[in-house]
C-alpha positions in Angstrom: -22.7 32.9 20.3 -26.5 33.6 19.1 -26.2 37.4 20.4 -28.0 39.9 18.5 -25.2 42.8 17.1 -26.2 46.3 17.4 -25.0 48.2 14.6 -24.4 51.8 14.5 -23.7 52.0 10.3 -23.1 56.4 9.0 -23.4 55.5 4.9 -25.2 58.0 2.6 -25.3 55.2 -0.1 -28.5 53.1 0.2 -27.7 50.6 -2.1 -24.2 50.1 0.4 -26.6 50.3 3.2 -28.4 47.6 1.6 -25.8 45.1 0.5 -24.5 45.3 4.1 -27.7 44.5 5.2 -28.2 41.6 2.9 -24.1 40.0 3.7 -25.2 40.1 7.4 -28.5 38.1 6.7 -26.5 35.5 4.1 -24.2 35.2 6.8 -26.6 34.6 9.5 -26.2 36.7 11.7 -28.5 38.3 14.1 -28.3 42.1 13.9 -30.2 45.4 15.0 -28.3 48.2 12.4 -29.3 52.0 13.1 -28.6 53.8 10.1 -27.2 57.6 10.0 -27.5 59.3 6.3 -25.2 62.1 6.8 -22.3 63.7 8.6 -23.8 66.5 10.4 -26.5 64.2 12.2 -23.5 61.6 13.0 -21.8 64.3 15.1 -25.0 65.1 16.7 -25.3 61.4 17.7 -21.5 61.8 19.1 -22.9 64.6 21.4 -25.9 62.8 23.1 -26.7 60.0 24.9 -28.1 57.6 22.5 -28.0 53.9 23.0 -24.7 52.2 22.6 -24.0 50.0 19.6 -21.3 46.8 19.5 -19.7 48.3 16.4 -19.9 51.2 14.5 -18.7 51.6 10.5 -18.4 54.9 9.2 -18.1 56.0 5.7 -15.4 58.8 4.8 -17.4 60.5 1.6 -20.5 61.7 3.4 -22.6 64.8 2.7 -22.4 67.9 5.1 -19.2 66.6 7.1 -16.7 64.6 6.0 -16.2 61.1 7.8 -12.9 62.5 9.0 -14.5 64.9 11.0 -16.6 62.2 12.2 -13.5 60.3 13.2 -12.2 62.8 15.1 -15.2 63.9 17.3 -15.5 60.1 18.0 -12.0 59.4 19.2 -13.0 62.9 21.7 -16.4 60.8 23.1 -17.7 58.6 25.0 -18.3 56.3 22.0 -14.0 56.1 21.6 -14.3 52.7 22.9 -16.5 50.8 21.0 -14.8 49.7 18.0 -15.0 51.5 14.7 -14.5 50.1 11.6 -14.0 52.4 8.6 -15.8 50.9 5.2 -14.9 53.8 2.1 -13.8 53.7 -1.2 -10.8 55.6 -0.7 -7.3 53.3 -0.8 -5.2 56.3 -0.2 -2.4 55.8 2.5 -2.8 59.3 4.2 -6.7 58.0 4.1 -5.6 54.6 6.1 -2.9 56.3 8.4 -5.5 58.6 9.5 -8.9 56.2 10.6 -5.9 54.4 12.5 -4.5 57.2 14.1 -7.7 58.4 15.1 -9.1 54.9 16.8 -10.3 53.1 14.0 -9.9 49.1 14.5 -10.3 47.9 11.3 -10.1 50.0 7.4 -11.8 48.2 4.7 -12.4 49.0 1.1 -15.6 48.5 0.2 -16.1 45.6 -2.1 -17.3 45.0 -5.5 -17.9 41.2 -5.4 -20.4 39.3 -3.3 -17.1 38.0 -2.1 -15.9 41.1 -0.5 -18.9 41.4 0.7 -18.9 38.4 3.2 -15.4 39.0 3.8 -17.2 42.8 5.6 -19.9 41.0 7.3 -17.4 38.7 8.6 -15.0 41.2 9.6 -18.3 43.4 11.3 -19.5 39.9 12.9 -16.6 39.2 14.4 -15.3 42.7 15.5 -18.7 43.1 17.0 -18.6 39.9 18.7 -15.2 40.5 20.3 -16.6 43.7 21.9 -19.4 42.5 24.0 -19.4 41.6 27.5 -20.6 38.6 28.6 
C-alpha cells in the first residue's frame, strides 16, 4: 500500500519531532504529519473540526496541559476512533494502565537507539495503515 499517512503528532520536543520525522522517511514511508507544540492548543484541536488524521501520537509531559488531560478529552470526541498511540518517556504502570484505559491502542517508550526508532515508525506505519478505509 503506497497511501500517504496523515499524522496528527502533540510533542513539545523538536528534536523528538524530528527523529520521528527522519524514522518515517528511512523507513519509506509516505506521510503528511501536522505538528501540535503544546497541550492547551491540542484540546482546542479536540473541540473543532479540523481535518482527520490516520493516527494520532501524543506525548504525556507537555507544557500547559498534561497529555492525560489530552487523553481524556480525546476518548470524549469525535477523534475517539482514530487510533492513538501514546509515545512518552514515562514507564510507570499507573502511566500505561491509564493511555489504555482511556483508548489508547498502542504505549511506547520513546527510544534511545536508531533501533527503537524504526521499531516507532513501524509501529505508526502499520497502526496507521490498519486504520484506513479502502
Amino acid at each position: 500500500m503506497n497511501t500517504c499517512i496523515e499524522i496528527l503528532l502533540i510533542e513539545d520536543d523538536q528534536d523528538d519531532v524530528q527523529l520521528l520525522e527522519e524514522s518515517l522517511i528511512l523507513g519509506g514511508f509516505s506521510f503528511n504529519m501536522a505538528v501540535i507544540g503544546d497541550g492547551a492548543d491540542a484540546l482546542d484541536y479536540f473541540k473543532k473540526d479540523n481535518s482527520i488524521p490516520h493516527i494520532i501520537i501524543l506525548d504525556f509531559n507537555l507544557p500547559k496541559v498534561h497529555g492525560k488531560e489530552i487523553l481524556k478529552e480525546y476518548s470524549k470526541s469525535k477523534y475517539a476512533d482514530i487510533p492513538l498511540i501514546v509515545l512518552t518517556t514515562s514507564s510507570a504502570k499507573e502511566d500505561i494502565d491509564f493511555a489504555y484505559k482511556n483508548g489508547a491502542v498502542k504505549y511506547m517508550i520513546k527510544p534511545n537507539t536508531r533501533e527503537g526508532l524504526t521499531e516507532v515508525a513501524q509501529a505508526v506505519a502499520q497502526t496507521a495503515t490498519n486504520s484506513i478505509k479502502i
